[in-house]
matplotlib code that plots the C-alpha trace (Angstrom):
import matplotlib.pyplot as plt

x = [0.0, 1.1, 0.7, 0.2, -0.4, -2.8, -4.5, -5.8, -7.6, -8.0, -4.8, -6.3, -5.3, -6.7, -6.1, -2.2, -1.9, -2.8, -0.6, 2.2, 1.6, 1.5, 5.3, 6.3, 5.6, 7.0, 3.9, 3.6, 1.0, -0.2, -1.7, -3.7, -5.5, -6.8, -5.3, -1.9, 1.0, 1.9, 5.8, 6.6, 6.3, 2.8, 2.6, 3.9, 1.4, -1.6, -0.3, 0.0, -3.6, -5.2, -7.7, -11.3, -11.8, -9.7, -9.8, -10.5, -7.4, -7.7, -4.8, -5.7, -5.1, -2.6, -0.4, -1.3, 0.1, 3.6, 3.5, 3.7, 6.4, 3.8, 3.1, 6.8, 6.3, 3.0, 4.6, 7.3, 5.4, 3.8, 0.1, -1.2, -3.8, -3.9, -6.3, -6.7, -10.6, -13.6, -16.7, -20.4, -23.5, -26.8, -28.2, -30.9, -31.0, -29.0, -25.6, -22.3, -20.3, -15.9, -14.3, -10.1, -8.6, -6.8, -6.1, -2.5, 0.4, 0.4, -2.9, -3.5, -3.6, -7.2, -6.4, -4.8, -6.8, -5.1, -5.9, -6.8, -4.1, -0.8, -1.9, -2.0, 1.4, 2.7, 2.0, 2.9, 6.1, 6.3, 5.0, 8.0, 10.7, 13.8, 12.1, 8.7, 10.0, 10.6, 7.0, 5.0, 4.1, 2.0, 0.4, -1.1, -3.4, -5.1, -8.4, -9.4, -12.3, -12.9, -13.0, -13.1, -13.5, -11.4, -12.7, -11.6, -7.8, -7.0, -8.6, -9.6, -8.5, -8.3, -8.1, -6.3, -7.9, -4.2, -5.1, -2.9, -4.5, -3.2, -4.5, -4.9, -5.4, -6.6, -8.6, -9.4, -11.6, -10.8, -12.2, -14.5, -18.3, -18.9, -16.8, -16.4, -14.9, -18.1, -20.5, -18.4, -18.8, -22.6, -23.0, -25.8, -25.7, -28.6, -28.6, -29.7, -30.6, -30.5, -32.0, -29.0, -26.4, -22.7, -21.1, -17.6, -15.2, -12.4, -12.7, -10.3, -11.8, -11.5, -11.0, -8.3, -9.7, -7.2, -6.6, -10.0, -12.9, -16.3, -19.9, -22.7, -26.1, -28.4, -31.9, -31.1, -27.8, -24.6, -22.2, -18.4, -15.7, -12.4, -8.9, -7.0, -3.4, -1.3, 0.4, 1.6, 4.0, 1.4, -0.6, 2.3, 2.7, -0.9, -1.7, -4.7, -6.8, -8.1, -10.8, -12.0, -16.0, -19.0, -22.2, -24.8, -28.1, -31.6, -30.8, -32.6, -31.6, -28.2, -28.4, -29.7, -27.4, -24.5, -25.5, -24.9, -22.3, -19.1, -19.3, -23.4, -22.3, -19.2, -21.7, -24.2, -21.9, -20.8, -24.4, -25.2, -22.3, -23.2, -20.2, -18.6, -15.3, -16.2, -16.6, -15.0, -12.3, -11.8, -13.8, -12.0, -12.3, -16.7, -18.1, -20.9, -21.7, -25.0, -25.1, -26.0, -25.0, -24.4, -23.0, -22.6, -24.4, -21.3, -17.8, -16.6, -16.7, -15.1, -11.1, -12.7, -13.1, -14.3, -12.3, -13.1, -15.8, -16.4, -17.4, -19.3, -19.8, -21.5, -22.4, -19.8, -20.9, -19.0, -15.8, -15.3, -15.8, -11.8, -11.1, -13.4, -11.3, -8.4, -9.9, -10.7, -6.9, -5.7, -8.1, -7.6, -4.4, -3.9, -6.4, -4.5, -1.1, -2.5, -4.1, -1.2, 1.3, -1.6, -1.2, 2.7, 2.2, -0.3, -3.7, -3.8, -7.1, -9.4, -12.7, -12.5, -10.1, -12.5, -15.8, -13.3, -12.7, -16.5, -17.6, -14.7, -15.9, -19.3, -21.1, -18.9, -19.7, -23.1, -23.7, -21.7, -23.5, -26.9, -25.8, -24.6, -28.1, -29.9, -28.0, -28.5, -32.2, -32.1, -31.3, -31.9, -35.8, -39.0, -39.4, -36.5, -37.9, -41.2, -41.0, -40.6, -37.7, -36.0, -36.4, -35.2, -31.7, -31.2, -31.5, -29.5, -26.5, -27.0, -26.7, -23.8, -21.8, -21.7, -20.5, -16.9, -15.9, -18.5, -17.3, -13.5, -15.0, -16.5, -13.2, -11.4, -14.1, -13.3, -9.6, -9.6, -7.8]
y = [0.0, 3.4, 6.6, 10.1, 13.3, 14.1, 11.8, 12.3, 9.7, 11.4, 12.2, 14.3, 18.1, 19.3, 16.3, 16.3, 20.1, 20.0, 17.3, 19.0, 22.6, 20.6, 18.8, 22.1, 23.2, 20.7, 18.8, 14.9, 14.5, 10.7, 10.5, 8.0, 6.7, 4.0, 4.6, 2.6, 4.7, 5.2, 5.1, 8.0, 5.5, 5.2, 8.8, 9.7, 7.4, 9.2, 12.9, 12.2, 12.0, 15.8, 15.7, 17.3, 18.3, 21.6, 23.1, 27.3, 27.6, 31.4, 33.5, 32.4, 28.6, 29.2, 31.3, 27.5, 25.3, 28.2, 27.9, 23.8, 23.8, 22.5, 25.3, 25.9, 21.9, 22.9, 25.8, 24.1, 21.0, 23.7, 21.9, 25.5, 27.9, 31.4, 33.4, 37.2, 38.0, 36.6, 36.5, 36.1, 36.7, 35.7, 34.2, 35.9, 38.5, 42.0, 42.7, 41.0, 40.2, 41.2, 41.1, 41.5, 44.1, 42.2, 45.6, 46.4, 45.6, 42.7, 41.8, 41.0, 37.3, 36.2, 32.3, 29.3, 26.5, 23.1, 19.3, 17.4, 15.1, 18.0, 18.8, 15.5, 14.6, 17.7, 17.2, 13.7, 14.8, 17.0, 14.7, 12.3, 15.2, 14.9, 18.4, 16.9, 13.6, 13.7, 15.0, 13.1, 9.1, 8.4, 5.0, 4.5, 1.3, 0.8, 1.5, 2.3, -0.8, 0.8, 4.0, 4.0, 6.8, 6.3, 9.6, 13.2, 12.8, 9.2, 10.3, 7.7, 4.2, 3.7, 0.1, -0.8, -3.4, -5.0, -5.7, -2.5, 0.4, 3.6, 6.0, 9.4, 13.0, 14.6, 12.8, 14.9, 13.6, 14.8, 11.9, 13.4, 13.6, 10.3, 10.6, 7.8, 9.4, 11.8, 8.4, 6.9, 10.0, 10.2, 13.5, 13.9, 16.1, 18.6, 17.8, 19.3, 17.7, 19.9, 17.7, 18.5, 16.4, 18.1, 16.8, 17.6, 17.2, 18.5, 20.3, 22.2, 26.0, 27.6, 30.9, 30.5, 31.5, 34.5, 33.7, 34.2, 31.9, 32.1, 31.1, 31.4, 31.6, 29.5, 28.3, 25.1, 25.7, 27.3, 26.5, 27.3, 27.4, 27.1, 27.2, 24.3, 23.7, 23.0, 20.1, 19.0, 20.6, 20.9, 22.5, 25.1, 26.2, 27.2, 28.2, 29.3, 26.4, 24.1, 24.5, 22.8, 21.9, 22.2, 22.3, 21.4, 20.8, 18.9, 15.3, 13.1, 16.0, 15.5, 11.6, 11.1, 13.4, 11.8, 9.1, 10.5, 10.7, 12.8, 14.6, 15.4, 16.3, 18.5, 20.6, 20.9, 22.7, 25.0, 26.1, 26.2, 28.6, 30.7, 30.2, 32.1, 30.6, 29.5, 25.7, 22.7, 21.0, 17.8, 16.6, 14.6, 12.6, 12.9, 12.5, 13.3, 13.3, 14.3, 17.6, 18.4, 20.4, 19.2, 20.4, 18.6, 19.8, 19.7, 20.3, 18.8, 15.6, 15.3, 15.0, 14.8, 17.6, 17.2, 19.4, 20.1, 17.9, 15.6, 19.1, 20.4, 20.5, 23.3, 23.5, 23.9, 27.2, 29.3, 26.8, 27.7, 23.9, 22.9, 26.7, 26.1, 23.5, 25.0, 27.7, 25.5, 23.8, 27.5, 28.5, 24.6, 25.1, 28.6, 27.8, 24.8, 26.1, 29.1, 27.8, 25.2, 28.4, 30.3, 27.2, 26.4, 23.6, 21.7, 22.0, 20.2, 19.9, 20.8, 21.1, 25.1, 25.0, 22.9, 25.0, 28.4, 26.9, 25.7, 29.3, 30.4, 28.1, 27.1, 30.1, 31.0, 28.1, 28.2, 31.3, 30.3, 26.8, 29.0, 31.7, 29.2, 27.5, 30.7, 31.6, 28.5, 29.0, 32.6, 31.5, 28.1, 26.1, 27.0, 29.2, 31.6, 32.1, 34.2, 37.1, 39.4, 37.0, 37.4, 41.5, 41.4, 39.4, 41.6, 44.7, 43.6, 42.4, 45.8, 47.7, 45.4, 45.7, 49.7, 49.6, 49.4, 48.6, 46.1, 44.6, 44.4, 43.0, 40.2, 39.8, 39.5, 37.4, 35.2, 35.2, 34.0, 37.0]
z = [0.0, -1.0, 0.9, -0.9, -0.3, -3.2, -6.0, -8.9, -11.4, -15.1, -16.7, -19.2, -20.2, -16.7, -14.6, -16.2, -16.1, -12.1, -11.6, -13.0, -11.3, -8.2, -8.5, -10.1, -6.3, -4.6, -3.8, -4.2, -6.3, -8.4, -11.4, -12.2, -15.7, -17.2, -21.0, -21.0, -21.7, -25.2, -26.3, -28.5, -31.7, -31.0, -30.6, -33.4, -35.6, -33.8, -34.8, -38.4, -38.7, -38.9, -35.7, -37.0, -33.3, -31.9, -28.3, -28.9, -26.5, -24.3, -23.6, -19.8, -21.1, -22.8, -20.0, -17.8, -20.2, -20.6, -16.9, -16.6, -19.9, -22.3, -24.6, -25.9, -27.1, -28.7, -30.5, -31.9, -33.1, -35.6, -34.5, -33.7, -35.6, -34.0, -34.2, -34.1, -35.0, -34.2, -36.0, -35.2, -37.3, -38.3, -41.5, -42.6, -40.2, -39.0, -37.6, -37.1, -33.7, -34.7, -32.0, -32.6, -35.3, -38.4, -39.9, -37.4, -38.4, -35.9, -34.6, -31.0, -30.5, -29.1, -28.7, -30.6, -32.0, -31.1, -32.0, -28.1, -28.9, -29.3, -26.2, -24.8, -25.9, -24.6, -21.1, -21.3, -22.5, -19.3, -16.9, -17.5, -17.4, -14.6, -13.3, -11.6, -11.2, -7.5, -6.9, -9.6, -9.9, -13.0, -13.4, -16.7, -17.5, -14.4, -13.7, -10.3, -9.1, -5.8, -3.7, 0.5, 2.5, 5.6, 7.7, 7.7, 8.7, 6.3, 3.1, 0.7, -0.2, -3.8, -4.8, -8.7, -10.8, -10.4, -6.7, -5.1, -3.0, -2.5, 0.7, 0.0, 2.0, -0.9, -4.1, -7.3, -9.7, -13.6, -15.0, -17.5, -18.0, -16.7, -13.6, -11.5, -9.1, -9.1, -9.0, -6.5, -4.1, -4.7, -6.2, -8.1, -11.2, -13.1, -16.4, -19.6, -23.0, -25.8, -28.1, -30.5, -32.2, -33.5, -36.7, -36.9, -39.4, -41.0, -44.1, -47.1, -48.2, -51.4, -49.2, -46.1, -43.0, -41.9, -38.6, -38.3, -35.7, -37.8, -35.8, -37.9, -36.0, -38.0, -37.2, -36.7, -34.1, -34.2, -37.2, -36.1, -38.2, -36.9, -37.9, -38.3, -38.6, -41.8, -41.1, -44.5, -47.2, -49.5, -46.9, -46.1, -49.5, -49.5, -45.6, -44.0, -46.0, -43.2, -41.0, -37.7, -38.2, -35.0, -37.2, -34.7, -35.9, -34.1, -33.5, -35.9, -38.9, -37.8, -37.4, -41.1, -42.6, -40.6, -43.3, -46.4, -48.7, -48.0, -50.4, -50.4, -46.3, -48.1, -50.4, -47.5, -45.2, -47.5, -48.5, -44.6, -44.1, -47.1, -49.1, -46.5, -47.0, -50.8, -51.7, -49.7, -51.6, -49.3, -46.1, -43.4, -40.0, -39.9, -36.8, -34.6, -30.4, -28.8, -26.9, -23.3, -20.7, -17.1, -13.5, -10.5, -7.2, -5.5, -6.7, -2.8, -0.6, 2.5, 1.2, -2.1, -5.1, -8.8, -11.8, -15.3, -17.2, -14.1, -12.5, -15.4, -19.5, -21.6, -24.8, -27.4, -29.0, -27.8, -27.0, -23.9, -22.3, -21.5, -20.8, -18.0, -16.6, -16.8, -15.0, -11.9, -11.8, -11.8, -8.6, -6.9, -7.5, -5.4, -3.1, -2.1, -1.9, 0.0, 2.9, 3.1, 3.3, 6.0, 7.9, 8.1, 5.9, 8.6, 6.5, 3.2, 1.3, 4.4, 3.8, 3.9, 1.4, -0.8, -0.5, -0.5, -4.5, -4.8, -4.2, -6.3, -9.4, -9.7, -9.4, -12.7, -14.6, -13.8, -14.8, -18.4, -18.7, -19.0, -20.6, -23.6, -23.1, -23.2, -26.7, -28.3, -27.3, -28.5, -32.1, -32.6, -32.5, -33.7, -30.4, -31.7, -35.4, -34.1, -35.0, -32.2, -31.3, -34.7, -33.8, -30.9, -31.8, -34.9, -32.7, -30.2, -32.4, -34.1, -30.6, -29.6, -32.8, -32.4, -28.6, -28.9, -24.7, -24.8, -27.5, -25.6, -22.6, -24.9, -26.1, -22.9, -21.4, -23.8, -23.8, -20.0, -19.0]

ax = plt.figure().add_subplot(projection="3d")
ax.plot(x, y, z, "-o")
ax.set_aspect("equal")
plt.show()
């Protein structure tokens, strides 16, 4: 049996970014997942296939990942799509949402659009680095079977489907929607079914995207067009071609069209988006996932707190759903280390210092959970084609559009910083 001072099952981009902020400060921290590790071989052979899916990375984000050693791997793996505008309007209706200014001589960066898997690898990278390796254990390809609460001053018992058990003060849960930790604990969750499916895909433009994030407010959900990387020579000699696809549309339109042709699914987006970026030359990696939204009623246990998608998902229109996340390992993350300094290193993970970061973060992503339901309500159904509805969204992006410090607090809402 193994003793530690903090545990955390989910090694994905939040579970691996805590870990590593936490042996960056001297903390012993394990990190536990049930993937089994891959060698760099295998790596490799995953990131030569374009990804369709990218994560709208905020400044906020990104600074997180710079502060862990990530981001400088990102950067020069070249698997990065800045972005300096952002753009949202409505088909068939009045004004335009652009936030950023492409017209200096070198825009302000707004975010970076990055495949889940660069990211992956570069915290994997990290977490096996001579740096953190006095702080960090990693186990990979063990699921945890069990979880025992021992009281207040043992923590938990987490029992490996290989038969070992580890005891631990402090146990995070960042294992995703379906958290077990989250299951385990008995939170319960409030949930919301949107009744919407996302196809996502990867496509080629006639027009390159300009550093540019599109969102196109149709009536049947949000249509977002991202930039993608250019990860091939051909793809470099002609830049700014390949786009990241969210088309989310009502669930059985979505379901049949899922079912057609490439191609016809090609031709279909591109009439959707009004040509805004001209045809689509080549369609790649199709997929689709239902959407819903979801929080838990508690983000704390006794010796027990839940991070990222095991605390919460949104909806994706405004790709703010991992930013989130990395949002609550930056306030964990101080709130820890802070009452452990206020207490000459006697309190670690108290049950104060969990509801301190509770009231911290859930008020917050409540507040952006509905506020991304209440858009997506706002333009998308039957309900939001009346037409006093219609008025009042046209006027309203009108008003918005002319205010020019609203429009920069959107924009650094958005950026996380």
């Amino acid at each position: 049996m193994k003793n530690n001072h903090t545990l955390i099952i989910g090694s994905g981009i939040v579970g691996a970014t805590l870990a590593l902020k936490l042996a960056q400060a001297k903390m012993p921290v394990t990190l536990i997942d049930a993937r089994p590790a891959r060698d760099e071989s295998v790596w490799q052979e995953v990131l030569s296939k374009r990804d369709a899916r990218v994560y709208a990375l905020s400044l906020a984000s990104i600074h997180l990942l710079k502060e862990v050693g990530a981001w400088h791997k990102i950067a020069e793996s070249g698997r990065k799509a800045d972005y300096a505008q952002m753009q949202v309007w409505q088909l068939n209706g009045m004004g335009e949402l652009l936030f950023g200014d492409s017209e200096t001589a070198a825009p302000k960066l707004l975010g970076s659009m990055v495949e889940p898997l660069v990211i992956e690898h570069a915290l994997w990278q990290r977490l096996s680095e001579d740096d953190v390796n006095d702080y960090l254990t990693v186990i990979a390809g063990q699921k945890v079977v069990q979880m025992d609460w021992l009281g207040a001053q043992q923590g938990y018992r987490i029992s490996l489907e290989n038969g070992e058990s580890i005891e631990t003060a402090l146990l995070i849960g960042a294992d995703g929607r379906g958290s077990f930790v989250r299951r385990q604990a008995g939170i319960e969750l409030d949930t919301l079914d949107y009744n919407q499916t996302a196809i996502c895909c990867a496509i080629r433009t006639a027009k390159p995207h300009q550093a540019t994030a599109r969102q196109a407010m149709l009536p049947t959900g949000t249509l977002a067009l991202l930039p993608l990387a250019d990860i091939t020579d051909e793809d470099k000699a002609n830049p700014q071609h390949w786009q990241s696809i969210v088309w989310t549309l009502p669930r059985n339109q979505a379901l049949a069209l899922i079912e057609e042709d490439a191609r016809v699914i090609a031709d279909k987006l591109a009439a959707a988006s009004h040509y805004e970026l001209g045809a689509i030359h080549q369609i790649e990696s199709i997929a689709s996932f239902p959407l819903t939204a979801q929080q838990a009623k508690s983000y704390v246990a006794d010796n027990l707190v839940l991070i990222g998608d095991a605390a919460h998902g949104v909806h994706p229109l405004a790709g703010q759903g991992l930013n989130l996340g990395m949002l609550d390992v930056q306030a964990l993350f101080e709130q820890l280390t802070y009452d452990f300094t206020r207490s000459g290193g006697k309190l670690w993970g108290s049950n104060q210092t969990l509801r301190s970061y509770e009231r911290l973060r859930r008020p917050h992503n409540s507040l952006m959970m509905h506020s991304f339901s209440a858009l997506n309500w706002l333009f998308a159904g039957s309900l939001a084609q009346m037409r006093p509805i219609q008025q009042l969204r046209n006027e309203g992006m009108y008003r918005v559009s002319k205010i020019k410090p609203l429009m920069r607090l959107f924009a650094k809402q958005a950026s996380g910083v």
